[in-house]
Biopython code that builds the backbone (N, CA, C, O; Angstrom):
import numpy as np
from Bio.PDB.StructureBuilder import StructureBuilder

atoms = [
    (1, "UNK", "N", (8.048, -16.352, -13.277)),
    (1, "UNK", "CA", (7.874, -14.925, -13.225)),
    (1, "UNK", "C", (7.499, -14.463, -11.828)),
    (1, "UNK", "O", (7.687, -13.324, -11.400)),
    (2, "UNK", "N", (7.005, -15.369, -11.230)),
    (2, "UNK", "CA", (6.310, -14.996, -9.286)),
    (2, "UNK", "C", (7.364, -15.378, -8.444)),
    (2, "UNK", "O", (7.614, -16.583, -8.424)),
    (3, "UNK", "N", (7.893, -14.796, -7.896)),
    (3, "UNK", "CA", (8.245, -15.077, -6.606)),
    (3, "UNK", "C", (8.146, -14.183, -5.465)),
    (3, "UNK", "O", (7.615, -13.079, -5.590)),
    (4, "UNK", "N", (8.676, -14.635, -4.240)),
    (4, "UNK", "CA", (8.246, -13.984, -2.880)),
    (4, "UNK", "C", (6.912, -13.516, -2.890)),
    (4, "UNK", "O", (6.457, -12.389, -2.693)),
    (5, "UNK", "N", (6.368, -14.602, -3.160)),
    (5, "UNK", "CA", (4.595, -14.636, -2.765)),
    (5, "UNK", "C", (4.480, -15.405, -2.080)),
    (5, "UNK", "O", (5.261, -16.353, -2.169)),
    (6, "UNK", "N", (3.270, -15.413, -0.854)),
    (6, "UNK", "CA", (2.816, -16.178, 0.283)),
    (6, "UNK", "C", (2.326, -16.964, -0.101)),
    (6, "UNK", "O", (2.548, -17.887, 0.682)),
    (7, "UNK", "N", (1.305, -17.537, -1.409)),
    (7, "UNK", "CA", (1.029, -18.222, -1.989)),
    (7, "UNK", "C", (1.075, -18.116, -3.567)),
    (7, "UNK", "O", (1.100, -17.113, -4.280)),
    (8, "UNK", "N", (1.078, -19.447, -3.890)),
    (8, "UNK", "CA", (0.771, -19.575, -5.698)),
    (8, "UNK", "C", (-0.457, -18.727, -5.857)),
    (8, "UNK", "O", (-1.463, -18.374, -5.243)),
    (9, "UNK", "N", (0.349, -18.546, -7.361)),
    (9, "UNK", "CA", (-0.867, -17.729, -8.199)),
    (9, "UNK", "C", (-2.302, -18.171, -7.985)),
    (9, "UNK", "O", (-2.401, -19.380, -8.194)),
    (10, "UNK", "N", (-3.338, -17.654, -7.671)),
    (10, "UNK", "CA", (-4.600, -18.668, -8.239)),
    (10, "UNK", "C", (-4.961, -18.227, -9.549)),
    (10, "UNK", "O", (-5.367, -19.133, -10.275)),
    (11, "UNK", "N", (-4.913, -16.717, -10.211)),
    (11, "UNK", "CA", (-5.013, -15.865, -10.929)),
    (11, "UNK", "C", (-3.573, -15.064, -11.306)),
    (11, "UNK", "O", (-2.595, -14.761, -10.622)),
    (12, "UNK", "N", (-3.947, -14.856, -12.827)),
    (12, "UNK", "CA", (-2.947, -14.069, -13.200)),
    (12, "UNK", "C", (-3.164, -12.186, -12.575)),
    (12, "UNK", "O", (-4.113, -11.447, -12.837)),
    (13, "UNK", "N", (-1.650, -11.787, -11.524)),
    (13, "UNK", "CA", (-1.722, -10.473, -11.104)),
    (13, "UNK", "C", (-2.280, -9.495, -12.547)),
    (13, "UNK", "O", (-2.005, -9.584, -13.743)),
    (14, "UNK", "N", (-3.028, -8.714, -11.892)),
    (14, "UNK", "CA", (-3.381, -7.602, -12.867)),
    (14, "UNK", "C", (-2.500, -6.440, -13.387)),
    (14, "UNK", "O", (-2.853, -5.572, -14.185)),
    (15, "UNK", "N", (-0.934, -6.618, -12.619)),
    (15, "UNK", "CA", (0.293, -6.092, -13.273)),
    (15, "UNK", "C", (1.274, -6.611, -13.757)),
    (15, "UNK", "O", (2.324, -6.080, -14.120)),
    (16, "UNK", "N", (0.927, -7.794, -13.783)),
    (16, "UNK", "CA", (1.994, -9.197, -14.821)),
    (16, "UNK", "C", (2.051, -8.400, -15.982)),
    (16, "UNK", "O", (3.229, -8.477, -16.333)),
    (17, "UNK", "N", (1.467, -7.704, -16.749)),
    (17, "UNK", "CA", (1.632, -6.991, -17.920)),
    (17, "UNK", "C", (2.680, -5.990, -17.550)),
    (17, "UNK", "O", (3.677, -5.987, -18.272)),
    (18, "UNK", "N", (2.637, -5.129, -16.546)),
    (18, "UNK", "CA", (3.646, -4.318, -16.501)),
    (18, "UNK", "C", (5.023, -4.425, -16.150)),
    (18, "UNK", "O", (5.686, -3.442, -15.818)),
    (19, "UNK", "N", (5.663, -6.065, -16.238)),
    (19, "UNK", "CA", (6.864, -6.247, -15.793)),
    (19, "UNK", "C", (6.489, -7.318, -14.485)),
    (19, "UNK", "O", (5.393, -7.754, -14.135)),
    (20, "UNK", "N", (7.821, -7.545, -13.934)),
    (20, "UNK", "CA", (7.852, -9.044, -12.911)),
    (20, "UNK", "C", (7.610, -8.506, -11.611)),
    (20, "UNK", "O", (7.996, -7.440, -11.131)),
    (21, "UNK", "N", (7.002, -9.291, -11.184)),
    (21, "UNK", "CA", (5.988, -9.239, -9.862)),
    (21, "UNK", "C", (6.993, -9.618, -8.772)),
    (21, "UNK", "O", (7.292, -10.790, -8.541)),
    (22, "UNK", "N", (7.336, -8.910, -8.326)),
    (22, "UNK", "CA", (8.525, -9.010, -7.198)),
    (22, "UNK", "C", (7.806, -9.217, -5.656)),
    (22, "UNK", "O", (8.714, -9.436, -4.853)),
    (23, "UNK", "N", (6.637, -9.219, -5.069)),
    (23, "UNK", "CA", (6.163, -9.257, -3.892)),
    (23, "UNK", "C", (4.941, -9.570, -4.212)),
    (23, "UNK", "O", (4.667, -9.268, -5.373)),
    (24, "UNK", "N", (3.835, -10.218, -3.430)),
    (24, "UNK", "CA", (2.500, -10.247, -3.154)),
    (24, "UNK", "C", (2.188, -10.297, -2.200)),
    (24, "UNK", "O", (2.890, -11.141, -1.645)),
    (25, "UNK", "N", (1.086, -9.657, -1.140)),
    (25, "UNK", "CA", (0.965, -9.598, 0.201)),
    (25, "UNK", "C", (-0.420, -10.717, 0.166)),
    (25, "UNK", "O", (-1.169, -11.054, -0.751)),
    (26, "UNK", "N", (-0.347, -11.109, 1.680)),
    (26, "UNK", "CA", (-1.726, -11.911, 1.769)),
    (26, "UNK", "C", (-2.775, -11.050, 1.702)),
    (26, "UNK", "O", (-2.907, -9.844, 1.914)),
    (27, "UNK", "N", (-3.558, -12.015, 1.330)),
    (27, "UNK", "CA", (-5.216, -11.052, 0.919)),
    (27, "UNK", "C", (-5.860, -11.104, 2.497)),
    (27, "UNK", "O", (-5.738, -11.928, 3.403)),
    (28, "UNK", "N", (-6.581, -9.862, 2.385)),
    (28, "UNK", "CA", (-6.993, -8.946, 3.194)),
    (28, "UNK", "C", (-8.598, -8.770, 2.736)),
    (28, "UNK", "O", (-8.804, -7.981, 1.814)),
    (29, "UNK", "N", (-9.693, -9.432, 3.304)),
    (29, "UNK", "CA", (-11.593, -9.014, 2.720)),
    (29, "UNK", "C", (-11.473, -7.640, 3.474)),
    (29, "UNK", "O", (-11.108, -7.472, 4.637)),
    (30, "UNK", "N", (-11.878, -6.655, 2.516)),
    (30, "UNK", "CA", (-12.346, -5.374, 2.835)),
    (30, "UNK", "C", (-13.776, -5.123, 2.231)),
    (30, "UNK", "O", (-13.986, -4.957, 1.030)),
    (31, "UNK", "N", (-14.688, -5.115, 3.173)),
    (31, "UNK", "CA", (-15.869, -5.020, 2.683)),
    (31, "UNK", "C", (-16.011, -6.230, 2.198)),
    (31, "UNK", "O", (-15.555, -7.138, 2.894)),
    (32, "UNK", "N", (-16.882, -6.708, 0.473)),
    (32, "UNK", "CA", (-17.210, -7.729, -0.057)),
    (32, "UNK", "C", (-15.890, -7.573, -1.356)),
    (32, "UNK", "O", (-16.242, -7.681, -2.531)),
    (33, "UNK", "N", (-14.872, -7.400, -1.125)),
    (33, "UNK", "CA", (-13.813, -7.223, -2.015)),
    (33, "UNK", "C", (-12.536, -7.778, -1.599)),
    (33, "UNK", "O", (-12.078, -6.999, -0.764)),
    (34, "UNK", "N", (-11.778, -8.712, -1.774)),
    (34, "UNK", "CA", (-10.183, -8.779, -1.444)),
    (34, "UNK", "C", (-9.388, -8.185, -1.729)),
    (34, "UNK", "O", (-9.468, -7.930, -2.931)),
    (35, "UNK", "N", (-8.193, -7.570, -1.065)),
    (35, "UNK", "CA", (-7.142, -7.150, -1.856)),
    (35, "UNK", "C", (-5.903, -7.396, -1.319)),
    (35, "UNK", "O", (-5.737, -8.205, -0.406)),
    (36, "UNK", "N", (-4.847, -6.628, -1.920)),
    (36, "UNK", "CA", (-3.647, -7.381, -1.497)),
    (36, "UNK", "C", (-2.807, -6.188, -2.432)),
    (36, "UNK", "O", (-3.191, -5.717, -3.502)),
    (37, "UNK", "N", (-1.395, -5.817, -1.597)),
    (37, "UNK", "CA", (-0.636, -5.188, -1.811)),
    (37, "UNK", "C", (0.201, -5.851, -2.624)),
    (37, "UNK", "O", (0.499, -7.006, -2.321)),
    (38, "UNK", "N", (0.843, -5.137, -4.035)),
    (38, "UNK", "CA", (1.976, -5.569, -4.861)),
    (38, "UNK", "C", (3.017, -4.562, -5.451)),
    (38, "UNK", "O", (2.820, -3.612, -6.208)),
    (39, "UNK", "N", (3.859, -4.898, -5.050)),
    (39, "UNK", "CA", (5.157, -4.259, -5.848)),
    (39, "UNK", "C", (5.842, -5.279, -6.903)),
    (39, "UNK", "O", (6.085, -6.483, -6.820)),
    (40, "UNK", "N", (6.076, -4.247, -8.014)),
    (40, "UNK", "CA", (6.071, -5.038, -9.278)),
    (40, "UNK", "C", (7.497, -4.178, -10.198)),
    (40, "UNK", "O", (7.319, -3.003, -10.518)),
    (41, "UNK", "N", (8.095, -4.487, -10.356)),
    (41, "UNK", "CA", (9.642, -3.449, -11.436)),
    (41, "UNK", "C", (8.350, -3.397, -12.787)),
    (41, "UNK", "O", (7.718, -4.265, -13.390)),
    (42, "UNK", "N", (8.399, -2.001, -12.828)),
    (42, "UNK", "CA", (8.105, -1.445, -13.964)),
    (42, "UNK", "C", (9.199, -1.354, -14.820)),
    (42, "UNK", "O", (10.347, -1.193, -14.405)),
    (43, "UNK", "N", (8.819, -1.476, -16.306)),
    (43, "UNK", "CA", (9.819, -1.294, -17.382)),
    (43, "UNK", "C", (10.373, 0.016, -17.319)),
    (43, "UNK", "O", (11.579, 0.078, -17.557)),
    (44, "UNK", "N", (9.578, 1.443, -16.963)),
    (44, "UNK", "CA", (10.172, 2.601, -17.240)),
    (44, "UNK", "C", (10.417, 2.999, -15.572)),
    (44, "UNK", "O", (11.505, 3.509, -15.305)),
    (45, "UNK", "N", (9.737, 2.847, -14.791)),
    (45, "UNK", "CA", (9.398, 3.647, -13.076)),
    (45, "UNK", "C", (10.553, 2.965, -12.582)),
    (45, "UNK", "O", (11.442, 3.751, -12.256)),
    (46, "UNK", "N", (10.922, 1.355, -12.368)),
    (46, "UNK", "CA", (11.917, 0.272, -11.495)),
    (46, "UNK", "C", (10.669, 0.148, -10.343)),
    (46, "UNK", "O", (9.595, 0.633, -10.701)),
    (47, "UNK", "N", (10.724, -0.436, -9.052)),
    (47, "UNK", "CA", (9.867, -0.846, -8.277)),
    (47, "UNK", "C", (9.003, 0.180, -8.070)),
    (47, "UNK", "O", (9.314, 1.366, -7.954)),
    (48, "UNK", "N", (7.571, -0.434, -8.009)),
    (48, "UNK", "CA", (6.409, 0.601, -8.004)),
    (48, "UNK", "C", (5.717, -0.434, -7.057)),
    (48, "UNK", "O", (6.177, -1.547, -6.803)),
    (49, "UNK", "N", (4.458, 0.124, -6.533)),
    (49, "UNK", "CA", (3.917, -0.157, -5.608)),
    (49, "UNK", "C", (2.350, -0.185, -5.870)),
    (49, "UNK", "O", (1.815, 0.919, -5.966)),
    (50, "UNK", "N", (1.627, -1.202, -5.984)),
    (50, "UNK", "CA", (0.014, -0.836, -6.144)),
    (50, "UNK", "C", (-0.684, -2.137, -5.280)),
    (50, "UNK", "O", (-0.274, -3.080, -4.604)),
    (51, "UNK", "N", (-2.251, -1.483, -5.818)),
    (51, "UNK", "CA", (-2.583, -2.377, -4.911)),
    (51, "UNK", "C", (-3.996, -3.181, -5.957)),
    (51, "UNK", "O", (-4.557, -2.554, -6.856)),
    (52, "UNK", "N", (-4.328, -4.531, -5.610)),
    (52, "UNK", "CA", (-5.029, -5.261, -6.021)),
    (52, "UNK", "C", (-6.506, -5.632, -5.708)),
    (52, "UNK", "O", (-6.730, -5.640, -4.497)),
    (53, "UNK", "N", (-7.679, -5.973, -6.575)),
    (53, "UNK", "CA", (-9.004, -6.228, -5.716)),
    (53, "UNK", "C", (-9.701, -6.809, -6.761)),
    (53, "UNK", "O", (-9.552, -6.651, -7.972)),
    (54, "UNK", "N", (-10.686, -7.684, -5.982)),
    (54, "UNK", "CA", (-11.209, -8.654, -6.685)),
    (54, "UNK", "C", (-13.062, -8.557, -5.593)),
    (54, "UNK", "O", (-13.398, -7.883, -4.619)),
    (55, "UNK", "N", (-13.677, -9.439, -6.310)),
    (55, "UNK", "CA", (-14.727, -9.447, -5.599)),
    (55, "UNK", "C", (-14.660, -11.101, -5.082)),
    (55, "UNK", "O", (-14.559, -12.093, -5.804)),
    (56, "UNK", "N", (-14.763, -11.030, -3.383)),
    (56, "UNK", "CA", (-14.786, -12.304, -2.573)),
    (56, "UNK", "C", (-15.947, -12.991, -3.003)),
    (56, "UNK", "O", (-17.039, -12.715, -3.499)),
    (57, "UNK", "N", (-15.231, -14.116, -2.581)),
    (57, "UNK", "CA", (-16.229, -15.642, -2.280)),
    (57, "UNK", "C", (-17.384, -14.807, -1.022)),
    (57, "UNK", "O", (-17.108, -14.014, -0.123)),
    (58, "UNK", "N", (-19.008, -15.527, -1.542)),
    (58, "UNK", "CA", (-19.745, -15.116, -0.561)),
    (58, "UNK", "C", (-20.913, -15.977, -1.043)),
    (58, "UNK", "O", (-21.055, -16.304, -2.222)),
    (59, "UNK", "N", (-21.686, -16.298, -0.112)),
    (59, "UNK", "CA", (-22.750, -16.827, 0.161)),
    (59, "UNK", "C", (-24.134, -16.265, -0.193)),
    (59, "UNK", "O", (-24.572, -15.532, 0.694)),
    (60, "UNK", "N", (-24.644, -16.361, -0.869)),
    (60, "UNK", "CA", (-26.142, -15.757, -1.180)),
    (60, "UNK", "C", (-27.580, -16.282, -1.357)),
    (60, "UNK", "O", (-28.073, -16.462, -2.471)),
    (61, "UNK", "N", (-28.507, -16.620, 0.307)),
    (61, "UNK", "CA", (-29.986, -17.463, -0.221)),
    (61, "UNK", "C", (-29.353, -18.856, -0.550)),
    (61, "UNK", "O", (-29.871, -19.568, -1.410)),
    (62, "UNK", "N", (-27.922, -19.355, 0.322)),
    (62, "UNK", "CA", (-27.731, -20.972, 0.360)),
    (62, "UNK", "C", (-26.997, -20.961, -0.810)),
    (62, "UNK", "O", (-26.494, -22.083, -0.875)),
    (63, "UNK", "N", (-26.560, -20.127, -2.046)),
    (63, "UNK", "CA", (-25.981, -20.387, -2.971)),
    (63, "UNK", "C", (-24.396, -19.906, -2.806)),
    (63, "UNK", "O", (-24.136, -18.709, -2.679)),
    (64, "UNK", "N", (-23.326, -20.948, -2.818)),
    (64, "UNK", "CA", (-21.879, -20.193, -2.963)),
    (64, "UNK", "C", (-21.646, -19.794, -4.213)),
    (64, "UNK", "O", (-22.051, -20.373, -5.221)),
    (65, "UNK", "N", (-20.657, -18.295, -4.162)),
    (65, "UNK", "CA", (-20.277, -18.126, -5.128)),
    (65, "UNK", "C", (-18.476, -18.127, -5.162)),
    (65, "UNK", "O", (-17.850, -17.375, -4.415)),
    (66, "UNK", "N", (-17.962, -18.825, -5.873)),
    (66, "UNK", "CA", (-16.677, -18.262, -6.001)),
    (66, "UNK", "C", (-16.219, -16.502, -6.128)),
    (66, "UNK", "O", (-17.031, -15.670, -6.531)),
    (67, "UNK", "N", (-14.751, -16.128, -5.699)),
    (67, "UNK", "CA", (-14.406, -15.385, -6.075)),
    (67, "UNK", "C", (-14.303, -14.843, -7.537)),
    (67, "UNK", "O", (-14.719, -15.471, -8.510)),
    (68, "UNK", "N", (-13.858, -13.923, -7.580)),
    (68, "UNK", "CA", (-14.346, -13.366, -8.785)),
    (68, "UNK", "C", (-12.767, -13.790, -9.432)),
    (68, "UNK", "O", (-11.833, -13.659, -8.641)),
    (69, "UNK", "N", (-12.543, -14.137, -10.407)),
    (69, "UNK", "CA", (-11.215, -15.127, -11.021)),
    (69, "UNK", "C", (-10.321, -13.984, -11.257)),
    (69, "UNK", "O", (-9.162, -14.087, -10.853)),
    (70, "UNK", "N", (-10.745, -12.757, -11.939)),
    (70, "UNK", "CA", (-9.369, -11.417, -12.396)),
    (70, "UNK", "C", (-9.281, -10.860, -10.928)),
    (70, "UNK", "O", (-10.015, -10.738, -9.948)),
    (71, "UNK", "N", (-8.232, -10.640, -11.232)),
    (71, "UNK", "CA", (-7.332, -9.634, -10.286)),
    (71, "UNK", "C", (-7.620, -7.882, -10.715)),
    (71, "UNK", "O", (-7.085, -7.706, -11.809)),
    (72, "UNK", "N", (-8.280, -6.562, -10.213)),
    (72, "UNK", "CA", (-8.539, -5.846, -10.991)),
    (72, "UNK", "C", (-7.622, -4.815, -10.376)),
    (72, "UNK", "O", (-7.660, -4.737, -9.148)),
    (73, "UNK", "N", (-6.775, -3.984, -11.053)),
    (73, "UNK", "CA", (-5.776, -3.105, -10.597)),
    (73, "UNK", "C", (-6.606, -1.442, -9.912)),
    (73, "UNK", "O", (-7.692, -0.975, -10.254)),
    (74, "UNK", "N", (-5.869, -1.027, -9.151)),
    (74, "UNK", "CA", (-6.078, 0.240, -7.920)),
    (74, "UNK", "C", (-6.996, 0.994, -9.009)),
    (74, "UNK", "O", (-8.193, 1.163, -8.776)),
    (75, "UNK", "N", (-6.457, 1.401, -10.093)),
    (75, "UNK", "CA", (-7.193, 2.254, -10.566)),
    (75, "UNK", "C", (-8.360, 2.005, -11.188)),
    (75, "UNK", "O", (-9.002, 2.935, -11.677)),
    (76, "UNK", "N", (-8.803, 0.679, -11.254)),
    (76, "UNK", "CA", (-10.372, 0.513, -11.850)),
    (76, "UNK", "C", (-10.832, 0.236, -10.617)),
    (76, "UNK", "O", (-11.754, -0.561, -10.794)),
    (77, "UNK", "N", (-10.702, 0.454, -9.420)),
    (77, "UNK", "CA", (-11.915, 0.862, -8.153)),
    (77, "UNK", "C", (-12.937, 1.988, -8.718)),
    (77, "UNK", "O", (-12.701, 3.188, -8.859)),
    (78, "UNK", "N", (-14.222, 1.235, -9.026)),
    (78, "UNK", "CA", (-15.078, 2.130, -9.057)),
    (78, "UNK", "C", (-15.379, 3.477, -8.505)),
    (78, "UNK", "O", (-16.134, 4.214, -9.138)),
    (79, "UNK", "N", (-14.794, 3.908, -7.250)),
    (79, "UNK", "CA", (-14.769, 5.438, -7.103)),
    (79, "UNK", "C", (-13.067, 5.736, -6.734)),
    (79, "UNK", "O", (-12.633, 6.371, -5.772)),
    (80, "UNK", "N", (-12.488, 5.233, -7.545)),
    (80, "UNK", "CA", (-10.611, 5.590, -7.388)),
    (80, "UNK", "C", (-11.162, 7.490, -8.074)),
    (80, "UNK", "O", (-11.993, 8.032, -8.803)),
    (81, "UNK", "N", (-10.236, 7.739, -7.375)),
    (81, "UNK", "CA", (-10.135, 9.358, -7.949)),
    (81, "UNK", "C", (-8.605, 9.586, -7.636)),
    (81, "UNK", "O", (-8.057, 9.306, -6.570)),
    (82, "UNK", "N", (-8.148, 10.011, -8.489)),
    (82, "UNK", "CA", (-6.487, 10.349, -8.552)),
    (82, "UNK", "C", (-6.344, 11.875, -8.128)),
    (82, "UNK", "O", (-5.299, 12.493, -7.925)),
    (83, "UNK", "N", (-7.520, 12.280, -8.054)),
    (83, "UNK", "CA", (-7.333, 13.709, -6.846)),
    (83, "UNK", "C", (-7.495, 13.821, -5.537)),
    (83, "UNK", "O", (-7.507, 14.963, -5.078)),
    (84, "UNK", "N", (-7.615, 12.970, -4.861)),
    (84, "UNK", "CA", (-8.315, 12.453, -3.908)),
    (84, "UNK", "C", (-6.973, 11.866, -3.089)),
    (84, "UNK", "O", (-6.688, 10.683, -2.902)),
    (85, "UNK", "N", (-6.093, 13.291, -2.573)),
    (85, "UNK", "CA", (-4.930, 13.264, -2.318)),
    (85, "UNK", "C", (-4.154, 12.113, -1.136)),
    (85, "UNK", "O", (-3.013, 11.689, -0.951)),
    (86, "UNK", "N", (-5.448, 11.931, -0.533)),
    (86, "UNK", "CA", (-5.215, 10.880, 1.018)),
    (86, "UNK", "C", (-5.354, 9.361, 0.385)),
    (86, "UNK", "O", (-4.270, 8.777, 0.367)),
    (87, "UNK", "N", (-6.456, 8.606, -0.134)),
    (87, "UNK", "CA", (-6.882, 7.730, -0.146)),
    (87, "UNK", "C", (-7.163, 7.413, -1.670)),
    (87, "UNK", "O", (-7.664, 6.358, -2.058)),
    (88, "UNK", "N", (-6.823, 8.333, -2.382)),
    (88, "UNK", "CA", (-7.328, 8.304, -3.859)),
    (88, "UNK", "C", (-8.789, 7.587, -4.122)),
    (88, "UNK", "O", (-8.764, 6.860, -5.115)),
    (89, "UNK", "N", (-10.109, 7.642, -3.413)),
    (89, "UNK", "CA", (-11.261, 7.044, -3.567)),
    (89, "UNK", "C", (-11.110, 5.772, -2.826)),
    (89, "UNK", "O", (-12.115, 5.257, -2.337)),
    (90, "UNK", "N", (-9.567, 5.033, -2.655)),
    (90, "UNK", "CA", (-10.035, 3.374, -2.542)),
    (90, "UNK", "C", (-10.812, 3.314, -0.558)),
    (90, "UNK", "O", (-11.156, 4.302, 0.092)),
    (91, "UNK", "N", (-10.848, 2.257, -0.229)),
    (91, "UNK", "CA", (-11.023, 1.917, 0.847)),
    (91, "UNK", "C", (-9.915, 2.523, 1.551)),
    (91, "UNK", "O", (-8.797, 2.603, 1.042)),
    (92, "UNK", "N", (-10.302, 3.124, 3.167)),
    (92, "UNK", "CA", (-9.343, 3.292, 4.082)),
    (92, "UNK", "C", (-8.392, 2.804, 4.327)),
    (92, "UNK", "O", (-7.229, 3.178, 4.176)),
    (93, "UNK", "N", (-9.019, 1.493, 4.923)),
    (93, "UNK", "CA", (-8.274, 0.131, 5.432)),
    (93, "UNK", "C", (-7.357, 0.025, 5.000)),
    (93, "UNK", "O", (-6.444, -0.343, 5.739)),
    (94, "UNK", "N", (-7.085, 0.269, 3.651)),
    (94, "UNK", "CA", (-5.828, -0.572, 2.506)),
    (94, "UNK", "C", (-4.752, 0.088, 3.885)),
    (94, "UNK", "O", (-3.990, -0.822, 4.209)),
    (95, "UNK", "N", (-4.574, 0.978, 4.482)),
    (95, "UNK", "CA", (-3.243, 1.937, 4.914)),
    (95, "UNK", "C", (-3.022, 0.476, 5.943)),
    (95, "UNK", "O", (-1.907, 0.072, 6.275)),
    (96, "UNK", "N", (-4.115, -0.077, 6.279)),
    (96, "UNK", "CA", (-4.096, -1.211, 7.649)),
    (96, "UNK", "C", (-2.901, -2.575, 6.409)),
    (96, "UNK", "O", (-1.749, -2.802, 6.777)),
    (97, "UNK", "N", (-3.227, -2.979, 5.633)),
    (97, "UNK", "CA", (-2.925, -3.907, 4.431)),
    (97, "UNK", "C", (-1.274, -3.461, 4.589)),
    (97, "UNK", "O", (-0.394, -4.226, 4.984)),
    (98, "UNK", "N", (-1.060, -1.902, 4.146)),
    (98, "UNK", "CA", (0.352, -1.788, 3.504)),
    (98, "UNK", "C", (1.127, -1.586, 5.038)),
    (98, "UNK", "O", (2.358, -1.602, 5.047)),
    (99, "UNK", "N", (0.386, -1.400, 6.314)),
    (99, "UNK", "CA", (1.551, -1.202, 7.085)),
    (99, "UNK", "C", (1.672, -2.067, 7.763)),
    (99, "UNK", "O", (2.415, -2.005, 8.743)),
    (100, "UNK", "N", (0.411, -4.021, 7.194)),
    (100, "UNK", "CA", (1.613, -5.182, 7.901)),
    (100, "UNK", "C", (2.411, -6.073, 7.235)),
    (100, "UNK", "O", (2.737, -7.219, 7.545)),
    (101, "UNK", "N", (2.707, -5.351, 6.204)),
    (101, "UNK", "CA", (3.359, -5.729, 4.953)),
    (101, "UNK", "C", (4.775, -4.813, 4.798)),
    (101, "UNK", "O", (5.780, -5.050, 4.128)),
    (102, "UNK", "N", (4.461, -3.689, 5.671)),
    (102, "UNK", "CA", (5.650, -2.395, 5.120)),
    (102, "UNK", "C", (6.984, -2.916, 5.328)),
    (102, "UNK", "O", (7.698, -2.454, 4.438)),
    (103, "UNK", "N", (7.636, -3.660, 6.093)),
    (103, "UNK", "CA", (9.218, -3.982, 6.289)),
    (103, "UNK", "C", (9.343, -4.897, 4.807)),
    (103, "UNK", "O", (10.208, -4.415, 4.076)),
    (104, "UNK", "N", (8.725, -5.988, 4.287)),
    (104, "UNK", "CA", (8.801, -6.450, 2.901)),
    (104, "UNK", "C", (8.318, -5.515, 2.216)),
    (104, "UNK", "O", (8.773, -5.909, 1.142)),
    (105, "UNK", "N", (7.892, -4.804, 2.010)),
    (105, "UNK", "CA", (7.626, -3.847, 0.582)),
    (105, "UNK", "C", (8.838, -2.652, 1.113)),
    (105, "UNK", "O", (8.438, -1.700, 0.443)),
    (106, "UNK", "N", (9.414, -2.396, 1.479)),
    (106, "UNK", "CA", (10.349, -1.635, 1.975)),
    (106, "UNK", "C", (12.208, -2.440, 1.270)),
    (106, "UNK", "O", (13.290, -2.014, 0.865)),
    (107, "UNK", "N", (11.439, -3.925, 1.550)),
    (107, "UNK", "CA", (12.641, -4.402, 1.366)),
    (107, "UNK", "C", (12.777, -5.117, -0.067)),
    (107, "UNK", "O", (13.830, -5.657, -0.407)),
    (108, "UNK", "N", (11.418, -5.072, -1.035)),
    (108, "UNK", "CA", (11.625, -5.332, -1.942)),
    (108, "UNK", "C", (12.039, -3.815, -3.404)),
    (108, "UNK", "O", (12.603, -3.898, -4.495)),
    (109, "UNK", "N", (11.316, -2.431, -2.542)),
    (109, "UNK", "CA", (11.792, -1.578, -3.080)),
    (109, "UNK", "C", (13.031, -0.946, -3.516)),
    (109, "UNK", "O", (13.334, -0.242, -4.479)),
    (110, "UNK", "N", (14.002, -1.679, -1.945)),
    (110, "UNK", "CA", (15.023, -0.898, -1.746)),
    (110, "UNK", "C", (16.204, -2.155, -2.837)),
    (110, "UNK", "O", (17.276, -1.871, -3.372)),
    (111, "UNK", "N", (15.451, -3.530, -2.837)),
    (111, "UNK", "CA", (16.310, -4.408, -3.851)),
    (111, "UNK", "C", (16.302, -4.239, -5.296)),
    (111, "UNK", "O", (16.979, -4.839, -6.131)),
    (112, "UNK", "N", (15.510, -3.410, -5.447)),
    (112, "UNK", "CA", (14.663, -3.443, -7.214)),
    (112, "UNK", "C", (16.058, -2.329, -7.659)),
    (112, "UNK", "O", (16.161, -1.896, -8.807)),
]
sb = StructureBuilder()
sb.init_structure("model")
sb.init_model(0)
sb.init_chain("A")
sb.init_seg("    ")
for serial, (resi, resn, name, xyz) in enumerate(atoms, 1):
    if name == "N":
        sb.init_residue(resn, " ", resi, " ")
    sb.init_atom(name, np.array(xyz, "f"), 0.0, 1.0, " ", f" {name:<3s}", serial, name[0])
structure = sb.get_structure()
């Protein structure tokens, strides 16, 4: 079901439910969070575009913790706001994520 990913799955994408995962970008720590750009063929839309986040591996008082194992989709960012016409709530940065990725997400849109 994965291909043209930079790496194997470690986790199942948090839009594997919505149809086949056509791209994955390398992960990107923003803040104490990873994420990573995905375009995925929706059953009803055809290629759509979102983005992914998880909570990073980090160190705490000598104790490691692994990453956080789910993949959690754009819209359960704790302050996502879908009015929030520029950035919809998420992190800035992501615009840094999708534009060193943009010639493949460009080129997986225009194949879908």
């Amino acid at each position: 079901m994965y291909r043209n990913t930079d790496t194997p799955p470690d986790a199942p994408s948090a839009f594997a439910g919505s149809g086949e995962i056509l791209f994955r970008s390398a992960l990107r720590k923003i803040g104490k969070h990873e994420w990573r750009v995905t375009v995925y063929r929706h059953r009803r839309y055809g290629a759509v575009v979102g983005y992914e986040w998880r909570r990073a591996a980090e160190t705490i008082m000598g104790r490691n913790f692994p990453p956080d194992p789910y993949w959690q989709r754009d819209v359960n960012w704790p302050r996502y706001d879908h009015n929030d016409g520029q950035y919809a709530g998420m992190p800035r940065t992501l615009a840094r994520l999708y534009d060193a990725h943009r010639v493949a997400i460009a080129r997986h849109l225009i194949a879908a």
